[in-house]
C-alpha positions in Angstrom: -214.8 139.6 36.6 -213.0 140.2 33.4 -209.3 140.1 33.2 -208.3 143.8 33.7 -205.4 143.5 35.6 -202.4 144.6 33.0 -200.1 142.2 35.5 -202.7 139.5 35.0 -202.8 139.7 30.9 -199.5 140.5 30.9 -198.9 137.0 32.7 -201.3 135.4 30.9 -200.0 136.4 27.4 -196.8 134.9 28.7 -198.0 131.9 29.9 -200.3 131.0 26.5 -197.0 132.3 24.4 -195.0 129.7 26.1 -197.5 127.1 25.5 -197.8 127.8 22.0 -194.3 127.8 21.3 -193.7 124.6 22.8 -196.9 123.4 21.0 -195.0 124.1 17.9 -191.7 122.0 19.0 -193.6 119.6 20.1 -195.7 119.3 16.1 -192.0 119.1 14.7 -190.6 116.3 16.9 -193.8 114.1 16.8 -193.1 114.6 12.9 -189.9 113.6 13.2 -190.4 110.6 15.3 -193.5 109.5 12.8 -190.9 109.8 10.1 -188.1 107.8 11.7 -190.2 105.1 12.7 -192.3 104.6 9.5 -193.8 100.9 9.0 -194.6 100.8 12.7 -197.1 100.8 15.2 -195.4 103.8 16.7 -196.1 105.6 13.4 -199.4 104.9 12.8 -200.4 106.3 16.6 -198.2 109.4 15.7 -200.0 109.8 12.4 -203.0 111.0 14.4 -201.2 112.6 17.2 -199.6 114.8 15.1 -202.9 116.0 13.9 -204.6 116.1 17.5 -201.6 118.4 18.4 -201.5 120.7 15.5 -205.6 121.1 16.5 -204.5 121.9 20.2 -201.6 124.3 19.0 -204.2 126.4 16.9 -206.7 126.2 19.8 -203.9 128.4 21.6 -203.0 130.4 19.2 -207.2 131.2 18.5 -207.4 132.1 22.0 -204.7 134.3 21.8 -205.8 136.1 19.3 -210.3 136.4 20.4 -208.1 137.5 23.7 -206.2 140.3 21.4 -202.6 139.2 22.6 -199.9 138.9 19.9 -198.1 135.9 19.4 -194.8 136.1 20.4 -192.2 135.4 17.5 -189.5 135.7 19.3 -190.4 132.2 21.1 -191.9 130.3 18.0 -188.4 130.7 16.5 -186.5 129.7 20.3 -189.0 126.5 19.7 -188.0 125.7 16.3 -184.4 126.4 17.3 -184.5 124.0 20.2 -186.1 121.0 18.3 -183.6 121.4 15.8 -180.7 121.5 18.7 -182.0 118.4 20.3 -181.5 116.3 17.3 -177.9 116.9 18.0 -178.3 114.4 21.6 -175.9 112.1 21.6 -177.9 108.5 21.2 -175.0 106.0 21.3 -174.7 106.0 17.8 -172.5 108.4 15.5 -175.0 108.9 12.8 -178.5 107.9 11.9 -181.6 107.0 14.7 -181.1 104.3 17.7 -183.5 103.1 19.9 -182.5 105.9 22.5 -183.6 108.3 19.8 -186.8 106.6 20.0 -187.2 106.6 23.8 -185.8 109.9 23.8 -188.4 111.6 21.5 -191.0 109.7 23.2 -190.1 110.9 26.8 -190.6 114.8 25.3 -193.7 113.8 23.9 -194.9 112.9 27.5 -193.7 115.8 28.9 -195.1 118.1 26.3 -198.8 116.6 26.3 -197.9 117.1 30.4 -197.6 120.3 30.2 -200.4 121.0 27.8 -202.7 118.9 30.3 -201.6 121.3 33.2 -203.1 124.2 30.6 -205.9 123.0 30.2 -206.3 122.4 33.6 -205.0 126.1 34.3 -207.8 127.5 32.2 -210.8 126.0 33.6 -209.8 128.0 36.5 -210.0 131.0 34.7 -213.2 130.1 32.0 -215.7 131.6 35.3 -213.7 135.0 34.7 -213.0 135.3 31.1 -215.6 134.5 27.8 -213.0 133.6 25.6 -211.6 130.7 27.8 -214.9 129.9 28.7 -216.2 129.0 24.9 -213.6 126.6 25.1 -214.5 123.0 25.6 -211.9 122.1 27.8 -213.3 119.0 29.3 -213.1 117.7 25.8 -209.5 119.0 25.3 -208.6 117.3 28.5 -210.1 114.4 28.2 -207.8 114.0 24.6 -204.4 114.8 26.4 -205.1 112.4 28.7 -205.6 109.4 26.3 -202.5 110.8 24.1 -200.2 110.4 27.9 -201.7 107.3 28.0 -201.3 106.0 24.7 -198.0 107.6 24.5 -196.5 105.7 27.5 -197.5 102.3 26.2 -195.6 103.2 23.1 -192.7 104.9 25.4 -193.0 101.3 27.4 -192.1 99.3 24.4 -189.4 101.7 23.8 -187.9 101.0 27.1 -187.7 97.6 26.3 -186.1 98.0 22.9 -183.8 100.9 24.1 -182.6 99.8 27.9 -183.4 96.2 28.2 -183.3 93.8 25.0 -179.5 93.1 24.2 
């Protein structure tokens, strides 16, 4: 059965919208991050993630749009707007990048790629009811998310240790 229900696309335009937005927070801070942490390992792995997420975030917003839903500009901007405001944490430093920063930005990462796994996850449920969902390869897109929360906590691991532990 097709989505007809007005409640259930209504809910559904939400939910992608909400996704997509923090897609798009999520592209920024992992830019950030790469750029404050240039010459590392941590760099390097973020060199690629960045990518991989900018590919998930237009998988979203494709879907959106094959599903004739609007993006919602409203929250891209509230997602740019709270990036921005979070760079404005206190980090036990008065100026500049600590290793709090680092653990910090990481822990969002997590959290983000998270929340985009529980997506995924969300629309394989609906792919038997909907084509546009369906021409999705989600086992693929899930199977990615779950190597970047894996590959993100080793690096948030070593940022433990810089941030909380080494004196």
């Amino acid at each position: 059965m097709e989505l007809s229900s007005t409640d259930a696309r209504t809910r559904l335009r939400i939910y992608l919208n909400d996704h997509l937005a923090g897609a798009a927070g999520a592209v920024k801070l992992a830019r950030r991050c790469q750029r404050n942490n240039r010459g590392t390992p941590l760099s390097a792995y973020l060199e690629k993630f960045v990518v991989e997420i900018d590919e998930d975030r237009q998988v979203v917003n494709g879907l959106l749009t094959r599903l004739g839903m609007p993006v919602d500009p409203a929250k891209q901007w509230l997602a740019t707007f709270a990036e921005v405001a979070g760079r404005l944490k206190l980090n036990g430093q008065m100026v500049g990048y600590s290793d709090l920063s680092r653990l910090v930005e990481l822990e969002g990462l997590s959290l983000g790629v998270a929340g985009k796994l529980s997506l995924w996850r969300s629309l394989q449920q609906l792919a038997a009811t909907e084509a546009a969902v369906a021409a999705l390869d989600l086992a693929a897109l899930i199977e990615r998310a779950e190597a970047q929360r894996d590959a993100l906590e080793a690096h948030r691991l070593v940022a433990v240790k810089r941030a909380l532990i080494e004196m």
